[in-house]
MDAnalysis code that builds the backbone (N, CA, C; Angstrom):
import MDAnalysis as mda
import numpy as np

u = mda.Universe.empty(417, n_residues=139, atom_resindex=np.repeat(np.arange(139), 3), trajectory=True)
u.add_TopologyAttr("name", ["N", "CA", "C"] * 139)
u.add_TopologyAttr("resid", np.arange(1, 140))
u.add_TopologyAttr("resname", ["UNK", "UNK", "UNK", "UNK", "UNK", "UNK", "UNK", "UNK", "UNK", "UNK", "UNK", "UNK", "UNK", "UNK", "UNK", "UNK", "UNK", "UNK", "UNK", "UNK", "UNK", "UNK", "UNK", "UNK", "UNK", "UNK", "UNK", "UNK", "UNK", "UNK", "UNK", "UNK", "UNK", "UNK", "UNK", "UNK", "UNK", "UNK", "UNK", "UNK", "UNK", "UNK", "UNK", "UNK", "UNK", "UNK", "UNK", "UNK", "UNK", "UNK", "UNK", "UNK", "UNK", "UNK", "UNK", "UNK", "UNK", "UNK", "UNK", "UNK", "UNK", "UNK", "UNK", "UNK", "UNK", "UNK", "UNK", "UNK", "UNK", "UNK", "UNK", "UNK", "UNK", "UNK", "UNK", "UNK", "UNK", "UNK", "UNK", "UNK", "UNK", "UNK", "UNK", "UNK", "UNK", "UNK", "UNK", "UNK", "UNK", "UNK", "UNK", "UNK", "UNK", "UNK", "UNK", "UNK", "UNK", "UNK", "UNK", "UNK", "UNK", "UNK", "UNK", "UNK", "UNK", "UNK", "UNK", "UNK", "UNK", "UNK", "UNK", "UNK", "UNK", "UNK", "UNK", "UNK", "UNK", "UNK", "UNK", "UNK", "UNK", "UNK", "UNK", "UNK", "UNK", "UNK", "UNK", "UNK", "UNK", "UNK", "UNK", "UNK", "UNK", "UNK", "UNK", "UNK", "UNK", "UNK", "UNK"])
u.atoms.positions = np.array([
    [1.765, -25.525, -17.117],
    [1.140, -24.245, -17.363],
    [-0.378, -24.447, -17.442],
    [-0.958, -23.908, -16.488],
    [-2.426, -23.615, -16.872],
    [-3.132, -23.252, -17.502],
    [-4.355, -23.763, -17.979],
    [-5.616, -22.912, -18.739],
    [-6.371, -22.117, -18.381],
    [-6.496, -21.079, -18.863],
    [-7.831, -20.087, -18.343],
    [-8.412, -20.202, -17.285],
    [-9.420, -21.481, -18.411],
    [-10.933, -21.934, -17.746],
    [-10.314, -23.139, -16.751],
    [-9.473, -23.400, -16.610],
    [-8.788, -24.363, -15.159],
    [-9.186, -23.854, -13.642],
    [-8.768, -22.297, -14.061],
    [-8.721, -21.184, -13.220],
    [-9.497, -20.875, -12.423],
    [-9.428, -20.848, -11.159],
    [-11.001, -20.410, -9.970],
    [-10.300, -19.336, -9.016],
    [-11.148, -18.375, -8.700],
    [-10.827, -17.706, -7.361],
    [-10.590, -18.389, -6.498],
    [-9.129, -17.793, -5.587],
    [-8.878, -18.553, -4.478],
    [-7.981, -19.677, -4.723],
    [-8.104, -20.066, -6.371],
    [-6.489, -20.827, -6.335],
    [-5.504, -20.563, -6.035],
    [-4.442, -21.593, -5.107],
    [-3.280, -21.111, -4.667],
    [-1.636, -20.839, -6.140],
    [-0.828, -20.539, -6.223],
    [0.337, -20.010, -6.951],
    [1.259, -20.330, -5.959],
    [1.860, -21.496, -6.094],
    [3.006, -22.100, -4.604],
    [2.109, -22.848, -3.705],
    [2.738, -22.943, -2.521],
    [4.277, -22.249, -2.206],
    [5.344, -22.890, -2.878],
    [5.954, -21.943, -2.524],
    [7.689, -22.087, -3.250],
    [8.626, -22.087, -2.144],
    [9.656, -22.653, -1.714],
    [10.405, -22.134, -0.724],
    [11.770, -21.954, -1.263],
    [12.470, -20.829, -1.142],
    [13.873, -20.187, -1.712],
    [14.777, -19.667, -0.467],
    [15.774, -20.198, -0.872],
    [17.041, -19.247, -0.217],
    [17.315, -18.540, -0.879],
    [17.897, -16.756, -0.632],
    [18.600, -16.463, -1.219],
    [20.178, -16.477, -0.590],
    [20.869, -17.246, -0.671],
    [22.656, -17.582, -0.124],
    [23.568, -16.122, -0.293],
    [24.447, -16.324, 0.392],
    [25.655, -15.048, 0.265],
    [26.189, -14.318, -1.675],
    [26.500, -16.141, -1.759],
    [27.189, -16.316, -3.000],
    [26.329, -16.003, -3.856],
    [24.781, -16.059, -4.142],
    [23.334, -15.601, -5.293],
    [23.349, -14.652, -5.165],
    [23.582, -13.776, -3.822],
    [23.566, -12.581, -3.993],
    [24.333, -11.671, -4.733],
    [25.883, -12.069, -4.522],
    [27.031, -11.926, -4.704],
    [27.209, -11.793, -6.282],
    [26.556, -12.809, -6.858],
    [26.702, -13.328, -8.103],
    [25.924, -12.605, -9.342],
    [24.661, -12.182, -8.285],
    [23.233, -11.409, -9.040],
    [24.166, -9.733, -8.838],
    [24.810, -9.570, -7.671],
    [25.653, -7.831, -7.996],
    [25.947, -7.819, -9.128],
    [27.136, -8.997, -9.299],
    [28.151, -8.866, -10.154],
    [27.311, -9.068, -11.392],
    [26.310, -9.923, -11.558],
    [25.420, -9.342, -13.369],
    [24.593, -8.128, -13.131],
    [24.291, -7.860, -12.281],
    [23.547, -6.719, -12.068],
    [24.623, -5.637, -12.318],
    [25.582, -5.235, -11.956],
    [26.444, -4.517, -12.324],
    [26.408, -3.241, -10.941],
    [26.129, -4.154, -10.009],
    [26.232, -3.280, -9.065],
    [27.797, -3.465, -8.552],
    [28.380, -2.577, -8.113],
    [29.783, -2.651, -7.465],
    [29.797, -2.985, -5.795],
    [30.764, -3.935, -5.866],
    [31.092, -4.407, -4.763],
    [32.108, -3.812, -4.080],
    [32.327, -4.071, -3.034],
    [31.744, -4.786, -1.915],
    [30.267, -3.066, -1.673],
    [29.249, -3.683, -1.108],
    [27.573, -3.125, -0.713],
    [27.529, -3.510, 0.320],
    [25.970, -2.745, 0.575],
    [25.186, -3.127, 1.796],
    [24.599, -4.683, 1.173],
    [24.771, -5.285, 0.000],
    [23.955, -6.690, -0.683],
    [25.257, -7.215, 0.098],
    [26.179, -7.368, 0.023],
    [27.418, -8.809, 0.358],
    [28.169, -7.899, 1.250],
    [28.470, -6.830, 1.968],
    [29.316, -7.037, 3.162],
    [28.469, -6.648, 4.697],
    [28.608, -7.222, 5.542],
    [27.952, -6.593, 6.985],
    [28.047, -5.252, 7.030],
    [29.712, -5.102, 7.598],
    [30.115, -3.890, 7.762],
    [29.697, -2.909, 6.912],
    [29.647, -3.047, 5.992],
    [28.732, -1.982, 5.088],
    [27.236, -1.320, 5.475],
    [26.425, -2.845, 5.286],
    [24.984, -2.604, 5.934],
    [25.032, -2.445, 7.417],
    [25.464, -2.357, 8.255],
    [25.344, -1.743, 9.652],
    [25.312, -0.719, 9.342],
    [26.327, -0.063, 8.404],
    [26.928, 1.691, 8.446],
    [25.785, 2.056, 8.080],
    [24.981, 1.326, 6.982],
    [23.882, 1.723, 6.366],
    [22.197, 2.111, 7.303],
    [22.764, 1.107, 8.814],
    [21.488, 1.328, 9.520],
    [20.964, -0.325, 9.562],
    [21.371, -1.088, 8.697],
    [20.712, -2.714, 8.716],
    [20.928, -3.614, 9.716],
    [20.329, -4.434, 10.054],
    [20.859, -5.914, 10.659],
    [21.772, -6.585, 10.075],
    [22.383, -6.303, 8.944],
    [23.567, -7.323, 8.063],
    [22.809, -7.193, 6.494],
    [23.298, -7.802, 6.151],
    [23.152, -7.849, 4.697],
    [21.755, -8.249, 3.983],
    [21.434, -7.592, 3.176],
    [20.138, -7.899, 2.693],
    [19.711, -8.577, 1.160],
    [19.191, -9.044, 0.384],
    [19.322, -9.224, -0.897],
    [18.262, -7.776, -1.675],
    [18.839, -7.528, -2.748],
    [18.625, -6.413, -3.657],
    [17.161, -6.617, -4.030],
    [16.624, -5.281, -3.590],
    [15.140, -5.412, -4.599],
    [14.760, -5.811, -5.352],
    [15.576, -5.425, -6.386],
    [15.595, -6.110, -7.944],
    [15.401, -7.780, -7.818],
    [16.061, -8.544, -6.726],
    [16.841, -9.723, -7.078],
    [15.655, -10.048, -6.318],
    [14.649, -9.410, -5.708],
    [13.224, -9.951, -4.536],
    [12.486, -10.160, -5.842],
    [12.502, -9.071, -6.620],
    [11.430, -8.937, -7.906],
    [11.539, -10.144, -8.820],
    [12.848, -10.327, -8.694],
    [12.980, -11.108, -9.767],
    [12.729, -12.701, -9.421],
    [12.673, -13.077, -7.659],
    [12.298, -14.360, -7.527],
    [11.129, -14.056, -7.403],
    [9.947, -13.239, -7.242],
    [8.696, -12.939, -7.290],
    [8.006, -13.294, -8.695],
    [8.960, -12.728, -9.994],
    [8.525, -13.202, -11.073],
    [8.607, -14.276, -11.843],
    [9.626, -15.166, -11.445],
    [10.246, -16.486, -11.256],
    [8.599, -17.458, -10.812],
    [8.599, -18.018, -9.504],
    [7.120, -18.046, -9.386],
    [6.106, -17.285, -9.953],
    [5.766, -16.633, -10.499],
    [4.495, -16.024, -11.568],
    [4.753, -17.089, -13.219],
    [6.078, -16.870, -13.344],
    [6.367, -17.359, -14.602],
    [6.462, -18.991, -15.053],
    [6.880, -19.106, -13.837],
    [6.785, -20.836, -13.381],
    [5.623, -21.173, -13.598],
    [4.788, -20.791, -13.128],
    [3.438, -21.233, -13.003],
    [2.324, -20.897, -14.368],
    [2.302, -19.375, -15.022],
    [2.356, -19.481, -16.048],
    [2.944, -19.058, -17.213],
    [4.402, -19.173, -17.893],
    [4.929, -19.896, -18.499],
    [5.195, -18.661, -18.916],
    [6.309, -18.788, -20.294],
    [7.217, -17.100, -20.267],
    [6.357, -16.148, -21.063],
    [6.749, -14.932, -20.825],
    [5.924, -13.577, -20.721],
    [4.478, -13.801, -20.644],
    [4.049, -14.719, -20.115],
    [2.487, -14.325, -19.243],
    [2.543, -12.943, -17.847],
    [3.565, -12.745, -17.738],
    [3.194, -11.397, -16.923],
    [3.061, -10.173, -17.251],
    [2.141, -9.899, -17.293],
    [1.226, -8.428, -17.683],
    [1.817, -7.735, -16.660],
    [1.669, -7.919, -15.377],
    [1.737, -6.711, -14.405],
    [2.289, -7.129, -12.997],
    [3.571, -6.307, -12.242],
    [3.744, -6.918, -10.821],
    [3.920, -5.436, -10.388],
    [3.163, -5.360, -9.332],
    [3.512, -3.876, -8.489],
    [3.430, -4.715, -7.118],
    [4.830, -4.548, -6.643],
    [5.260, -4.805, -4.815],
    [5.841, -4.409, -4.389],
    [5.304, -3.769, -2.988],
    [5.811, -3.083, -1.664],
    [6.180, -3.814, -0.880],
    [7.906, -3.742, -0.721],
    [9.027, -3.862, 0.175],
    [8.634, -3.655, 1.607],
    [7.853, -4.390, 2.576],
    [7.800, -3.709, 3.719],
    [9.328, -4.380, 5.039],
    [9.919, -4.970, 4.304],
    [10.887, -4.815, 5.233],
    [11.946, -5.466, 4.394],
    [13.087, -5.354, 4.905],
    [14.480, -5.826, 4.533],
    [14.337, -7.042, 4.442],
    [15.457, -7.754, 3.148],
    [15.019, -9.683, 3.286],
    [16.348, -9.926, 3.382],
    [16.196, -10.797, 4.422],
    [17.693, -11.114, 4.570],
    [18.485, -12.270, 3.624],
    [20.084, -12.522, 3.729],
    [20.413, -13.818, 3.074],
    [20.375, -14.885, 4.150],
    [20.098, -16.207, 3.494],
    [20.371, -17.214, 3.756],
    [19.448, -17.816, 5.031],
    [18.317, -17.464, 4.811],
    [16.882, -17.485, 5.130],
    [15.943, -18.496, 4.632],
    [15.229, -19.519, 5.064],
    [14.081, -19.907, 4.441],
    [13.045, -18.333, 3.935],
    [12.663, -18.150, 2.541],
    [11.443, -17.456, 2.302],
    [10.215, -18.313, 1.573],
    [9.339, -18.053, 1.876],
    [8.275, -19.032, 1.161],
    [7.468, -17.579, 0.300],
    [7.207, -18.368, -0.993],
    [7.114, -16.882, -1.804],
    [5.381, -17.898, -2.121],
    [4.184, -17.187, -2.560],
    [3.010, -17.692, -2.756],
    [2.538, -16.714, -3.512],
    [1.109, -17.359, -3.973],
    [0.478, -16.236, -4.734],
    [-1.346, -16.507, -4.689],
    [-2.402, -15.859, -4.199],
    [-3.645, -16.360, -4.761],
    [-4.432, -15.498, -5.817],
    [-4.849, -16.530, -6.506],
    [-5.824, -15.931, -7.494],
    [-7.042, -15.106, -6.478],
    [-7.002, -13.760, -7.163],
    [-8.193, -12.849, -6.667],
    [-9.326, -12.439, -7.481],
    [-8.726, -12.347, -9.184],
    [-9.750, -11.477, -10.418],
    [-9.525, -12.731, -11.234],
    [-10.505, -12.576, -12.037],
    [-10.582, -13.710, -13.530],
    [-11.173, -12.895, -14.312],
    [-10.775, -11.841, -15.547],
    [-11.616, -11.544, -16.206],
    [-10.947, -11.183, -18.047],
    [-11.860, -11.447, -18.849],
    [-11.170, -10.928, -19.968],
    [-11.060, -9.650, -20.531],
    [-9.690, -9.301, -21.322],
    [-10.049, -7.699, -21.121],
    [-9.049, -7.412, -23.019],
    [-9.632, -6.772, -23.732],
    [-8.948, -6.614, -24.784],
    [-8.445, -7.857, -25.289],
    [-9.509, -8.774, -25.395],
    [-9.003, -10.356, -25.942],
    [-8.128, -11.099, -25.379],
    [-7.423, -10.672, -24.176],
    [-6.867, -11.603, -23.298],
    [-7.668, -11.998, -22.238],
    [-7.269, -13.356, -21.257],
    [-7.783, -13.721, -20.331],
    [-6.877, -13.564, -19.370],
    [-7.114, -12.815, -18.163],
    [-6.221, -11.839, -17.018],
    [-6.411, -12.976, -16.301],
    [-5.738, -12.942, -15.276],
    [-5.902, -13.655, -14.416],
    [-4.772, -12.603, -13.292],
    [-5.860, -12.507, -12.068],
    [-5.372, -10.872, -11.001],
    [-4.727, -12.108, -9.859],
    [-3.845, -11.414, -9.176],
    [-3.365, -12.439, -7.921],
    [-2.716, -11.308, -7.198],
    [-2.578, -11.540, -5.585],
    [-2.252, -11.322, -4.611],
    [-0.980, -11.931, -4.404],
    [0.270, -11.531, -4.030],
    [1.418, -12.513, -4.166],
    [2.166, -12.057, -2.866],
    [3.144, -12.650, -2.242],
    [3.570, -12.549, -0.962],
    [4.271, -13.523, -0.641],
    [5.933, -12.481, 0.056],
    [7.129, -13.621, 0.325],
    [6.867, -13.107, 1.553],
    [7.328, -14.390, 2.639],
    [7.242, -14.968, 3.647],
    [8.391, -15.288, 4.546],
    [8.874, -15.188, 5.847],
    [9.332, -15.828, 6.436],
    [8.999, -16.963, 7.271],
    [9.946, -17.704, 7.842],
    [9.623, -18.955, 9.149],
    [8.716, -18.436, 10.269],
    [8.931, -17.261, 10.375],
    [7.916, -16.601, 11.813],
    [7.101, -15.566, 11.655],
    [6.822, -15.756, 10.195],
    [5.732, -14.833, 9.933],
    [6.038, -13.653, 9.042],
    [7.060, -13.168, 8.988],
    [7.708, -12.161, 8.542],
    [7.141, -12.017, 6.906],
    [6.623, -10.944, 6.816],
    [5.863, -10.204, 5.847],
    [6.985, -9.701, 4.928],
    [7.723, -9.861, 4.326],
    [9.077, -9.121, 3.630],
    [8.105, -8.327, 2.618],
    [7.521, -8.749, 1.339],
    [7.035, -8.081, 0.306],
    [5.817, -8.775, -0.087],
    [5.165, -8.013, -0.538],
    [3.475, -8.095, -1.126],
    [3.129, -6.955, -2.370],
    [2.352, -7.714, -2.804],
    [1.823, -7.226, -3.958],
    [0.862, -7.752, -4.612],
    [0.212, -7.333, -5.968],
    [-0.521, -7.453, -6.750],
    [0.066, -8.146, -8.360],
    [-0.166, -8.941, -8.891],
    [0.026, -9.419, -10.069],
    [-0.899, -9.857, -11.430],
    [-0.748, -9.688, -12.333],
    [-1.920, -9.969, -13.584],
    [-0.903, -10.720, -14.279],
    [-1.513, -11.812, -14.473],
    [-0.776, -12.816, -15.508],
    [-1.960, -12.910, -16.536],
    [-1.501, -13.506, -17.845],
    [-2.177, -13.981, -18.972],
    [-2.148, -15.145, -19.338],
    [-3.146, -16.031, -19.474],
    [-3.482, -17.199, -19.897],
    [-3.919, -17.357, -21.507],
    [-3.768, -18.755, -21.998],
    [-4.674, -19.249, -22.890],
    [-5.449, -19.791, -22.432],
    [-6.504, -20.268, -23.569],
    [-7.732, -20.842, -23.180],
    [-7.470, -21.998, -23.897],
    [-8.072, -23.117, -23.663],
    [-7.607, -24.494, -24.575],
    [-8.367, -24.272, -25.861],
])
């Protein structure tokens, strides 16, 4: 976990590289409490739906998005994640999830720290982006 004053614009956050598999998906419904069989775990479903096959759940994008934020700095340092879905993420995919530092500033006695964050595919594929504020200590 990092310090504050460690901190420079333009530091990188990752990369990370994640699968999300049939069975994580499968597994994240069933605590999620979504009912099966979906457009998350069956094809035939997501075709009907309009998809290429099966996709993993927003929620479950968010939640490896905050996974890397939290990894890096350490539990409930996240103040803030707002990200736009620009396309479907598929299972069982290399995604490379990253993040760069953009803002450094202190605000109401915390030290913010602003980042740019963004999962990735093998060929470029833009799945989701966003904005993030994590909180640091200072040593």
């Amino acid at each position: 976990m990092p310090y504050y004053d460690e901190i420079e614009l333009g530091d990188e956050i990752g990369p990370v590289e994640k699968v999300a598999t049939d069975d994580e998906v499968s597994n994240f419904c069933d605590v999620w409490g979504a009912p099966t069989p979906n457009r998350f775990t069956d094809p035939a479903i997501a075709e009907k739906a309009g998809m290429k096959g099966t996709i993993v759940p927003g929620i479950m994008t968010m939640a490896m998005m905050a996974q890397l934020l939290t990894n890096w700095g350490g539990p409930g340092s996240i103040k803030d994640l707002d990200l736009v879905f620009r396309q479907p993420v598929p299972h069982n995919r290399a995604l490379t999830l990253a993040a760069t530092i953009t803002d450094l500033r202190e605000e109401d006695g915390e030290n913010l720290v602003e980042c740019d964050i963004l999962m990735t595919g093998t060929e470029g594929e833009r799945y989701v982006g966003g904005k993030a504020i994590i909180a640091l200590f200072n040593r």
